[in-house]
C-alpha positions, 0 to 999 in steps of 0.5 A: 547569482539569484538562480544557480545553474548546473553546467554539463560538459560531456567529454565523451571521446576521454570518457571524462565530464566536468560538473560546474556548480555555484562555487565553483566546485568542480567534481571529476567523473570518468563514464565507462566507454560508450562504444567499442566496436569489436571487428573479430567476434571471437575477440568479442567475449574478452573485450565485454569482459573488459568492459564489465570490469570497467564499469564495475570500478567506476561505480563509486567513483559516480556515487553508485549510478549506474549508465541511466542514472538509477542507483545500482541497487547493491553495488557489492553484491554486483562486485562479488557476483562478476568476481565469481566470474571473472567479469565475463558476461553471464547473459549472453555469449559470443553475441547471442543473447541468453534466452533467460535474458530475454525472461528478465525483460518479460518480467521488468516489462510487466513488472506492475502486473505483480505492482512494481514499476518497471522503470525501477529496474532499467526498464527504458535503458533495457528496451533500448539496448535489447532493440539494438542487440536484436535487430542492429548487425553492428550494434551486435559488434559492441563489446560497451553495449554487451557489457551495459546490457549484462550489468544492468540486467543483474543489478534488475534481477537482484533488486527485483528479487528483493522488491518482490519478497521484502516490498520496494517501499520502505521498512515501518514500525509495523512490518513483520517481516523479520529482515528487510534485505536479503544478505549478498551472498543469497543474491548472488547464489540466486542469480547463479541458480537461476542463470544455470537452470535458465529459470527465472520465473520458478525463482521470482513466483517462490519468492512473492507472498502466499496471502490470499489477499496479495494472490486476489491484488495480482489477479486483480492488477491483471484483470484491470489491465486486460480491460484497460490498458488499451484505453485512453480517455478524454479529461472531465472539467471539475467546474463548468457553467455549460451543462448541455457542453459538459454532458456531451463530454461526459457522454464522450468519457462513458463511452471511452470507457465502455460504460454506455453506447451511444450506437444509433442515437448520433451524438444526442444527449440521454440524461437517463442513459447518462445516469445509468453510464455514470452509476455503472462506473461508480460501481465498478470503482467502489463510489456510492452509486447515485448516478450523478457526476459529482466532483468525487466521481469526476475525478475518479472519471479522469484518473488514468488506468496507470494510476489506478494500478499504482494505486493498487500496487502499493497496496501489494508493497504493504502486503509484502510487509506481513509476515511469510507465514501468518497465523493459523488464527487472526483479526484484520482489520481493513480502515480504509476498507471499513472491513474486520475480517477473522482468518482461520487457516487460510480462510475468512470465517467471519467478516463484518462492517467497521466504523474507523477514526476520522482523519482528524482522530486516525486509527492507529496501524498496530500489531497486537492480540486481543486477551480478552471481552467486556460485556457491558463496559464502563467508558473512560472518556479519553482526556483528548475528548473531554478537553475538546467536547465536553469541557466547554459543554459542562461549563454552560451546563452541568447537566450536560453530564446526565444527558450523556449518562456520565459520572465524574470519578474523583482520584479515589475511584469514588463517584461524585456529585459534579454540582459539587465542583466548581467547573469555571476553576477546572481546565486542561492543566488543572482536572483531577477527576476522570468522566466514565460513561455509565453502562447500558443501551446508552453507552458509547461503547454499547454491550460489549468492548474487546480489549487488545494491548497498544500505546494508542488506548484503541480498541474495538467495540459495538455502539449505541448507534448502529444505524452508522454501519449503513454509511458507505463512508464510515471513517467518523470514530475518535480512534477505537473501531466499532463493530457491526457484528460483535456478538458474531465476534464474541461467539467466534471467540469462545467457540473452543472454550467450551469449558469455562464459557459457551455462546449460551452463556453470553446470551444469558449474561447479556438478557440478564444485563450481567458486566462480565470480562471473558478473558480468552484461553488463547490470544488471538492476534490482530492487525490493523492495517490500510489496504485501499485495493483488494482483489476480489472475484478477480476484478480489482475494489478499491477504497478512498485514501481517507488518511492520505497514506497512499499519497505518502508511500507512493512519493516515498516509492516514486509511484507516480 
């Protein structure tokens, strides 16, 4: 057969199904019991206990899913939480639900106001259930629904409480976080404390991340969400030969969204009404603010408020990924946002524009601490650029090299005339010299160059063209991270270091042309991460995915 089928066949009454597959492998799955009405209700606690452990055993047999198909999270840590307890149900009792269950919902219903996705943790097999247990007199008479309501909460809580601490995303090279799951014991303790105290909230707040960065996200998702989540909208076409026809719908979409009124005006079309609605959403969405309904804003106008949130919340999985305590000094570095912020205790004390690699030539996401500061640095030209650029370049000219203030070092570290060579005999197997860019105002790297150690050869550093910081889009660098505020940075950095250096002093090195390193008494750590959403003055800011980082995790995640 060119198309395989999958055949189903659902013997509920036995509690077995048969899965038919191609080849007619045949897999033996025996469900827990759907319905078990209970006449006594004194009888009832004994028989979801019943029930309980059912279920419970039956989890490997069906791979470790659980009754709406999603894998349990822990299937020993479920095991070992009921054998505690001798399988009895710890939500409710004698058929009333625990006021902490209904908690647990409030906290899966709203998982993504702190960016989780409630779907993950059986939020429509949940709502569902409750619905049933709540307004249903015989539904209440169900020991399988009590006991599929009591499962599936404990395994939510146990994967939330994990989510919530170590991030729902997966574990890189570049997380801090020193583990990444809790031990089944701790969950299992936690769950217990929790049921006892008949608080979850207090459990779930102490584990999320202090960062102000996280903090200003979920104030951020919340703002959003107010503003909203009511909200529905009309899609804009991306291509369009009626323009008359595409302004009446765009007019319809800015109204939808509250950026213009139309009141009194009865359906006409007001291009300068137009353009002011379409700069207001620019603004609010982080896009260059021309007024015009280009393709970039255009998209933006037809994502919908769930994916902006997505968006969002995988950025406070990524915050999850630092360490629970930073720091007391450190540098982040924001690519997508074009952003270097200096932390001290808490607090942002300098921030300053960047210029990041383009996609094609990314900045790396590392740990590292910067040692130390060049003024007036040589730049080693990194051979991935002589070979791409300026190779061709020098064979048609050699005084391409003097244009571009370059010198050719030979294997001795000496200076050579680059007349002397033969350039048609060079190539990428075959170049044993090194190009370094001469200091002074023309050097790439302009006055000053600071120096963190990493694989990737990257670093930061001010640049002889500094008219690029005005650029809203700034991803344009072969890697290394050009600063606007440099000098801020550098005085920053010796500021304790009275002693052995002073602000003074670099301003006197630098009028004076002097090449110096600095290295610094103190290592300061630095993070270069990729945060597209922050939160800030409550409202969320977000940034273009100029990687495609976000598309991969939010697949990785299911974050659709």
């Amino acid at each position: 057969m060119k198309n395989k089928k999958l055949i189903i066949s659902f013997l509920l009454g036995s509690g077995v199904f048969v899965l038919l597959a191609c080849g007619n492998n045949k897999k033996k799955y025996t469900a827990p019991k759907q319905k078990q009405i209970v006449v006594n209700v004194r009888e009832l606690d004994e028989v979801v206990k019943e029930s309980i452990s059912e279920r419970l055993s039956l989890l490997s047999d069906n791979d470790g899913l659980l009754e709406d198909s999603i894998r349990a999270f822990r299937s020993q840590a479920l095991q070992d939480f009921y054998q505690v307890h001798a399988h009895q149900a710890e939500w409710s009792d004698h058929g009333k639900i625990h006021p902490v269950a209904d908690s647990m919902m409030e906290w899966i219903q709203h998982a993504e106001e702190v960016g989780l996705l409630p779907a993950q943790y059986h939020a429509n097999a949940l709502s569902q259930t409750f619905d049933q247990l709540h307004n249903d007199a015989n539904a209440r008479k169900d020991a399988a629904l009590w006991a599929k309501m009591d499962v599936l909460l404990t395994d939510a809580f146990m994967k939330m409480s994990s989510d919530l601490h170590f991030g729902a995303g997966p574990r890189d090279s570049i997380t801090l976080q020193k583990d990444s799951l809790y031990a089944t014991s701790f969950l299992v303790s936690r769950l217990q404390q929790a049921l006892s105290e008949n608080n979850i909230s207090a459990f779930y707040d102490s584990l999320q991340p202090v960062h102000p960065g996280y903090v200003a996200l979920k104030e951020g998702i919340r703002t959003f969400k107010e503003k909203y989540d009511h909200m529905k909208w009309d899609t804009l076409p991306l291509n369009y030969t009626d323009t008359l026809g595409f302004r009446q719908l765009l007019t319809y979409r800015l109204v939808q969204g509250g950026y213009m009124d139309t009141t009194g005006t009865e359906g006409a079309v007001d291009t300068v009404a137009i353009k002011k609605g379409v700069k207001a959403f620019q603004n609010e969405f982080n896009i260059y603010p021309d007024g015009v309904a280009g393709k970039r804003t255009v998209i933006a106008l037809n994502r919908t408020p769930h994916d902006w949130i997505m968006q969002a919340a995988v950025n406070m999985d990524r915050w999850r990924k630092l360490a629970d305590t930073m720091p007391t000094q450190y540098i982040l570095v924001n690519v997508p946002g074009y952003t270097m912020r200096v932390f001290d205790s808490g607090e942002v004390k300098l921030e300053s524009r960047v210029i990041v690699g383009a996609p094609r030539t990314r900045t790396p996401m590392l740990n590292s601490y910067m040692s130390n500061f060049m003024l007036f640095p040589y730049w080693r030209v990194p051979y991935s650029i002589v070979f791409k650029e300026m190779l061709p370049a020098i064979k048609k000219n050699v005084g391409y090299l003097a244009s571009k203030n370059l010198e050719v070092i030979d294997k001795n570290g000496e200076a050579i005339d680059p007349h002397t060579i033969d350039w048609s005999k060079i190539t990428k197997d075959h170049f044993p010299y090194v190009l370094r860019q001469m200091d002074g105002i023309d050097n790439s790297l302009g006055i000053m160059k600071f120096n963190f150690r990493n694989k990737f050869s990257v670093y930061l550093h001010d640049t002889n063209n500094r008219g690029l910081f005005k650029n809203s889009m700034r991803a344009m660098s072969h890697g290394c991270v050009r600063v606007q505020q440099w000098d801020s940075l550098a005085q920053y950095l010796v500021r304790g270091d009275t002693a052995r250096h002073t602000g003074d002093s670099i301003n006197a090195w630098i009028s004076r042309g002097e090449k110096k390193q600095i290295d610094l008494r103190q290592h300061v750590p630095i993070y270069l991460r990729y945060f597209t959403a922050e939160g800030k003055d409550g409202k969320l800011v977000f940034f273009d995915d100029i990687y495609g980082e976000d598309k991969v995790l939010r697949r990785e995640m299911k974050y659709n």
